[in-house]
C-alpha positions in Angstrom: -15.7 17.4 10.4 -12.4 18.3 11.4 -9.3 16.2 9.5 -7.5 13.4 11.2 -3.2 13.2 11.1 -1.3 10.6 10.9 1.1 10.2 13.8 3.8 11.1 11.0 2.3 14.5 10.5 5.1 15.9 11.5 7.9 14.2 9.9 5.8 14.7 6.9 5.8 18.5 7.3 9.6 18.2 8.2 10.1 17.0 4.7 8.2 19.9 2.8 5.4 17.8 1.8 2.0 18.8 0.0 -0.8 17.9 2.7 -4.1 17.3 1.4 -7.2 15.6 2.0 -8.2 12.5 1.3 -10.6 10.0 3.6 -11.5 12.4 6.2 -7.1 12.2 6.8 -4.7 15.0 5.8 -2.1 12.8 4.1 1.5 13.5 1.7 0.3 13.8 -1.4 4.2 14.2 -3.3 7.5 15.3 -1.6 9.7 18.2 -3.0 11.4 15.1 -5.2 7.6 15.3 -7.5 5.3 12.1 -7.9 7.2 11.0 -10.9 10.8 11.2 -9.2 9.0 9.1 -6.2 6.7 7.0 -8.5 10.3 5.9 -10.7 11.9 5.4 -7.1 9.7 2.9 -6.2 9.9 1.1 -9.4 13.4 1.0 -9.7 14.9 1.2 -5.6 12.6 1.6 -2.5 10.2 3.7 -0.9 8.5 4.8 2.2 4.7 5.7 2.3 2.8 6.5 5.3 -0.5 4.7 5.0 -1.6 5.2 8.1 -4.9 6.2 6.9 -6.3 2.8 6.5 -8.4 1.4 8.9 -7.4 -1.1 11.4 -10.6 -3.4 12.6 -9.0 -6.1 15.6 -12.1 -8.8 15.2 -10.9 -11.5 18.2 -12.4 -14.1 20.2 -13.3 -18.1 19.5 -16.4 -16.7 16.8 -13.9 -14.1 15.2 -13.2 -16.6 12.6 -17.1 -18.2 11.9 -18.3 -14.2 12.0 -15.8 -13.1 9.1 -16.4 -16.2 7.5 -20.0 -15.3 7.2 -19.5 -11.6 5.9 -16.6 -11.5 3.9 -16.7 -12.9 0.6 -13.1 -14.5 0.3 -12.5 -18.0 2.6 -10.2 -18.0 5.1 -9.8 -21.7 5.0 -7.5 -21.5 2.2 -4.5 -19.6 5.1 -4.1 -19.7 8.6 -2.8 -17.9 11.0 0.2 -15.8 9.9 -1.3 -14.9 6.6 -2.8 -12.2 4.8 -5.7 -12.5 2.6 -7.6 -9.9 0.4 -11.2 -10.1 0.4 -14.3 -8.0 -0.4 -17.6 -6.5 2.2 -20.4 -7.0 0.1 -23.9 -5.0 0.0 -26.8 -7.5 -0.1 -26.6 -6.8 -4.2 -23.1 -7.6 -4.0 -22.0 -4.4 -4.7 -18.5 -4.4 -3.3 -19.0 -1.7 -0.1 -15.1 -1.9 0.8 -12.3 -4.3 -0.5 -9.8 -5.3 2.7 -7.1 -7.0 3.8 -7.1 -9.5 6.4 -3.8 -10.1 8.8 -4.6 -13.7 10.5 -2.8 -12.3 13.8 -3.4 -15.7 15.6 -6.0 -18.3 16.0 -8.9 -16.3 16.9 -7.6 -12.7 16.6 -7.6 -10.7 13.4 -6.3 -7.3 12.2 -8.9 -6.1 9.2 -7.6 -3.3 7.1 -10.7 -1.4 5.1 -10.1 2.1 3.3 -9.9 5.3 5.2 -13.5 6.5 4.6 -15.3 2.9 5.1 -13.5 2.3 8.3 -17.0 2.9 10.2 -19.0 1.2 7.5 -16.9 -2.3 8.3 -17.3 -1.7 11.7 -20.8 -1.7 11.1 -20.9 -4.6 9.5 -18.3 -7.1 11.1 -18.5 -5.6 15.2 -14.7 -5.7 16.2 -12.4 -2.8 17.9 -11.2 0.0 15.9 -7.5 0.3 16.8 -6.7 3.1 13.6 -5.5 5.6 16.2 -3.0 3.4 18.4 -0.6 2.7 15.6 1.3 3.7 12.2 1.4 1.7 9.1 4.5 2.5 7.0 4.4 0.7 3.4 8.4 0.2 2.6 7.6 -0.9 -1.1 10.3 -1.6 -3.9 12.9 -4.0 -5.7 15.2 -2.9 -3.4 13.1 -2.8 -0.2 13.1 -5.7 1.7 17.4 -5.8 1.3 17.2 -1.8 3.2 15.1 -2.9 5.8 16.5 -5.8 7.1 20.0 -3.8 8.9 16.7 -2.1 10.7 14.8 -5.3 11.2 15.3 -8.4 9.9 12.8 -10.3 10.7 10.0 -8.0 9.3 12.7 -7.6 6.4 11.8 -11.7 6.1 8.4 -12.1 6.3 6.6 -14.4 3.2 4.3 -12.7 0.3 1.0 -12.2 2.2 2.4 -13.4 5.2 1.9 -11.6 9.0 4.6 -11.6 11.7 5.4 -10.1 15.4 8.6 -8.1 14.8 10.7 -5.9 17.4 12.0 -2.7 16.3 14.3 -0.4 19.4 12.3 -3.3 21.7 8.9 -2.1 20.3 6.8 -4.7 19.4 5.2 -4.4 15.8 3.6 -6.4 12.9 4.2 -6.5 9.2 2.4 -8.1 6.7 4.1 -9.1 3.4 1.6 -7.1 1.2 1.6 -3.4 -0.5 -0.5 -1.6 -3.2 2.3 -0.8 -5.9 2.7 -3.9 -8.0 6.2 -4.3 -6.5 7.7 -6.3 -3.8 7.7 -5.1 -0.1 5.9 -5.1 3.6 3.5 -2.7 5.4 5.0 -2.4 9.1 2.1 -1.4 11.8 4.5 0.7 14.7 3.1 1.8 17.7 1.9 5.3 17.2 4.2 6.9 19.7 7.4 5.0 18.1 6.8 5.6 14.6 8.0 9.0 13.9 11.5 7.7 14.9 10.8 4.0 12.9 9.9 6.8 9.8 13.3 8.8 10.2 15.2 5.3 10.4 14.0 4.2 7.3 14.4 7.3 4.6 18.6 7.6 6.7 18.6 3.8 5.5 17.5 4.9 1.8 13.9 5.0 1.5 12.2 7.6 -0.3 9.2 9.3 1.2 6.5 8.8 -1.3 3.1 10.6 -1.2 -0.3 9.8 -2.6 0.0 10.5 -6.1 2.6 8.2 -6.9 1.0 5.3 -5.0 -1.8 6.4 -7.2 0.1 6.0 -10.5 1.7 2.9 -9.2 -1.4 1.0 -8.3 -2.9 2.0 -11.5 0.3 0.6 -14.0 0.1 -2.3 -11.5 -3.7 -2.4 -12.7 -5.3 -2.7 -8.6 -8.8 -1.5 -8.3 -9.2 1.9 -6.6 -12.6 1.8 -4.2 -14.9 4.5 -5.5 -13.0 3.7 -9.0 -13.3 0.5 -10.2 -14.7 -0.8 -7.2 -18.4 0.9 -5.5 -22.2 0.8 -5.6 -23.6 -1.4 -8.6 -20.2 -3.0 -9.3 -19.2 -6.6 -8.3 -16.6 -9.2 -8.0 -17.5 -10.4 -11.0 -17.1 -6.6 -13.1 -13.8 -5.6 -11.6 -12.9 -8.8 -12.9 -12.0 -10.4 -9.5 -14.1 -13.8 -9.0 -10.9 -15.2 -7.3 -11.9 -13.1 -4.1 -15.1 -15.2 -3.3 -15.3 -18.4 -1.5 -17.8 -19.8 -3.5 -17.2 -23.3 -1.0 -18.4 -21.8 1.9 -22.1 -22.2 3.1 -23.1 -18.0 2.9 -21.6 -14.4 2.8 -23.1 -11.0 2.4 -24.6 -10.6 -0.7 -24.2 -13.8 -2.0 -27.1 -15.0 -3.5 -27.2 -11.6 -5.7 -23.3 -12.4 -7.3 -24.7 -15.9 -7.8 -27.7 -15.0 -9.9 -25.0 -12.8 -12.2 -22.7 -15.3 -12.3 -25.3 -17.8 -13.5 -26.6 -15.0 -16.1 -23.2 -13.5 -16.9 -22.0 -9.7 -16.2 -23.0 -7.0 -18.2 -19.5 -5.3 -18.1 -15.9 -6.2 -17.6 -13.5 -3.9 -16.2 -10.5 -3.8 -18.4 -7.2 -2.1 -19.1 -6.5 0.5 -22.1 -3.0 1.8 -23.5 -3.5 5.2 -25.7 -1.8 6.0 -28.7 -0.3 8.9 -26.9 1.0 10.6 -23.8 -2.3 12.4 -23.1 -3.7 11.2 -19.7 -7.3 10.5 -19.8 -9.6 10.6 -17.0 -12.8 9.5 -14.8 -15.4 9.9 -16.8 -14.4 9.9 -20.1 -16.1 7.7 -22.8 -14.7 4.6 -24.2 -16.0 4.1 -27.8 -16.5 0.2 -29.8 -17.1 0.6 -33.5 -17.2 4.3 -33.0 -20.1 3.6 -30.3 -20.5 4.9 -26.8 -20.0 1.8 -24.5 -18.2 2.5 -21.5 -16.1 5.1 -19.6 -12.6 5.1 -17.9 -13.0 4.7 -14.1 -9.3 5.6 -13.6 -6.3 7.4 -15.9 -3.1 9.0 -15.9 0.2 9.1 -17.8 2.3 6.2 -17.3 5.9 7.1 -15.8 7.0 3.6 -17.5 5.4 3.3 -20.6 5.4 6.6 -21.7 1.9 6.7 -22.6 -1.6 7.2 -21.3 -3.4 4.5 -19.7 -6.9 4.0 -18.3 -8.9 1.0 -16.3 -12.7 1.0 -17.6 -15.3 -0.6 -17.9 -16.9 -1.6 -21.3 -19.2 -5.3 -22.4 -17.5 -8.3 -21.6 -17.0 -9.4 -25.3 -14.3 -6.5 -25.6 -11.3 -8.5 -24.8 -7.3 -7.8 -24.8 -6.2 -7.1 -28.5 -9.3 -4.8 -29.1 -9.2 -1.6 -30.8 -11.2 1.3 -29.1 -11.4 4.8 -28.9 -11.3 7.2 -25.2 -12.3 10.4 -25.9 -10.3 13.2 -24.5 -12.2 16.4 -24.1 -14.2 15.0 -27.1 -11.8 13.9 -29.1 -11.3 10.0 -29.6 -8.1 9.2 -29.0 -6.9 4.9 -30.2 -6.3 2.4 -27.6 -6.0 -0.9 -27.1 -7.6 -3.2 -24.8 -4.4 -5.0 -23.0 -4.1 -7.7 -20.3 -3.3 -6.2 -17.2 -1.1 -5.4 -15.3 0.4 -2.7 -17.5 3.5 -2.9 -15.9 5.5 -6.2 -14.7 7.0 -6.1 -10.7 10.1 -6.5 -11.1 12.8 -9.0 -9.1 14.4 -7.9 -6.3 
C-alpha cells in the first residue's frame, strides 16, 4: 500500500528532512539540526511538529455523546464541551486496541484523535466520519510556546490545559486543543489542509523549531507517556500501563469492561514501570529486566536521555517491584543496574 503525506510534505522536504515511514504516513523523522538539538529545543524554547498523521474521527449527532459513552472507557461527564479528554478503545479482554484523545467540539459533535495505523480500527468500532485528509495538525510544544504563538494567534495561544477552541488564523477557521505528547506545555492546532503549509512557515519565521519523530519519541518517553504497540497493545490493560484514571468506572458499561473488572478484583500480574541505568548506554525493546538476578520482565521502550544523561527504559515487571528498587536490564547480555523510579523521568517545566 502506497504511503500517505502530510499536507506539509513539502515544507518538510524544503527543510532537508529525513522522511520515513511510520503508520502507513511518510513523516520527519529529525531536521538537519539532529533529534537531540530538536529534542533540547523543545525542552528548553519551542517547537513545531507536524502530526498530521493522527487520525481525526468527527462522531456528531444527538447519540454522539451516549455512543462514545458506551465504547470508550474514560467518562465524558467529568468535561463538557470545550474540553479534551484522553481515554482508551478497549478489546472485549480489555486489551487497550488504541489510546485517543477526545476534542468536545460542541454539544453533540466530537473530533476523536486515534494513532495513525488504528484510524480504521476506531472507525470500526465507534461509526463517525474520518476527516484525516481535510486538515493539518501542527503540535507547537514548549516553555516558550504558547508566548511565540500568540503575535500569530492569540486566541489558540490562550486556550486552557486540555481545553478545545475555534480560532481564526489569515480568516481560516481552525481548532486547537490545549494538549501535546512531550511532557511540556503547548497546543495542537488542526488548519485546513490547503492553509497549513503557509500556517507551518509562519510558525518556524516566529521561532519554532521543526521537530521530527525521533525527538517526539525521546520526549514522550522522559515525560514517561505510553507509546501504542509499546507499553500499550494486545494482552495489556488500563490497569498494567499503570493508568486506572482513564476508566469511568461510574458509568453503566464500556467495551471490555467486565474483563478489566475481574483483574481489578484479582489484581494485575504486571506493572509497567520506569528504570534509570547506571550508564549512558540506551537499552531497548526487548531486552530483559532482571529481580534478584531473575528474568521477570522486559523494557517495552528505551533510549538515552538528552536531560539526564543516562539510559532510561519503561517496562514491565510484577507489581510488587516498586520505585526505589534495584534491578538489572541486560544489554546485549550484559546486566547493566537500574533503578525502578516514579515517573515522569523528567519534570515540564514553567513557561
Amino acid at each position: 500500500m502506497a504511503l500517505r503525506h502530510s499536507p506539509l510534505d513539502a515544507e518538510h522536504r524544503e527543510l532537508g528532512a529525513k522522511m520515513v515511514p511510520f503508520g502507513g504516513w511518510e513523516m520527519p523523522l529529525a531536521y538537519p539540526s539532529g533529534t537531540l538539538a530538536e529534542h533540547r529545543a523543545c525542552r528548553g524554547e519551542a517547537v513545531a511538529f507536524d502530526v498530521s498523521h493522527l487520525g481525526t474521527v468527527r462522531v456528531e449527532g444527538p447519540d454522539a455523546l451516549a455512543h462514545l459513552q458506551r465504547t470508550l472507557t474514560n467518562d465524558l461527564r467529568k468535561i463538557g464541551p470545550g474540553r479534551a479528554q484522553y481515554t482508551h478503545l478497549l478489546d472485549e479482554d480489555a486489551s487497550v486496541l488504541d489510546d485517543i484523545i477526545v476534542w468536545w467540539l460542541d454539544d453533540d459533535r466530537f473530533d476523536v484523535m486515534p494513532n495513525a495505523s488504528n484510524t480504521d480500527r476506531v472507525v470500526d468500532a465507534i461509526g463517525g466520519t474520518d476527516t484525516t485528509a481535510t486538515r493539518a495538525i501542527v503540535a507547537l510544544q514548549g516553555p516558550q510556546a504558547r508566548e511565540r504563538l500568540r503575535p500569530l494567534a492569540p486566541d489558540a495561544a490562550s486556550v486552557a490545559h486540555f481545553g478545545v477552541a475555534p480560532f481564526e488564523w489569515n480568516g481560516v477557521a481552525c481548532v486547537v486543543a490545549g494538549t501535546g505528547y512531550t511532557g511540556e506545555d503547548g497546543v495542537e492546532c488542526a488548519v485546513p489542509a490547503d492553509a497549513a503549509p503557509a500556517f507551518w512557515r509562519a510558525v518556524v519565521e516566529a521561532g519554532f523549531v521543526p521537530a521530527g519523530l525521533g525527538a517526539r519519541d525521546t520526549l514522550r518517553l522522559e515525560a514517561g507517556l505510553p507509546l501504542h504497540g509499546h507499553e500499550l497493545g494486545p494482552g495489556i490493560t488500563p490497569l498494567q500501563a499503570g493508568l486506572g484514571w482513564v476508566v469511568g468506572w461510574d458509568k453503566d458499561d464500556f467495551r471490555g469492561r467486565a474483563a478489566l473488572a475481574a483483574e481489578r478484583e484479582r489484581g494485575v500480574a504486571r506493572r509497567l514501570r520506569g528504570m534509570v541505568l547506571d550508564g549512558r548506554q540506551p537499552p531497548r525493546e526487548g531486552y530483559v529486566v532482571r529481580v534478584d538476578g531473575k528474568p521477570a520482565g522486559e523494557v517495552t521502550s528505551g533510549n538515552f536521555s538528552p536531560v539526564l544523561e543516562r539510559g532510561i527504559a519503561l517496562g514491565f515487571v510484577p507489581p510488587d517491584v516498586e520505585p526505589g528498587a534495584a534491578v538489572e536490564v541486560d544489554l546485549r547480555g550484559k546486566p547493566a543496574p537500574a533503578q525502578i523510579v516514579k515517573l515522569p523521568f523528567v519534570a515540564k517545566k514553567a513557561a
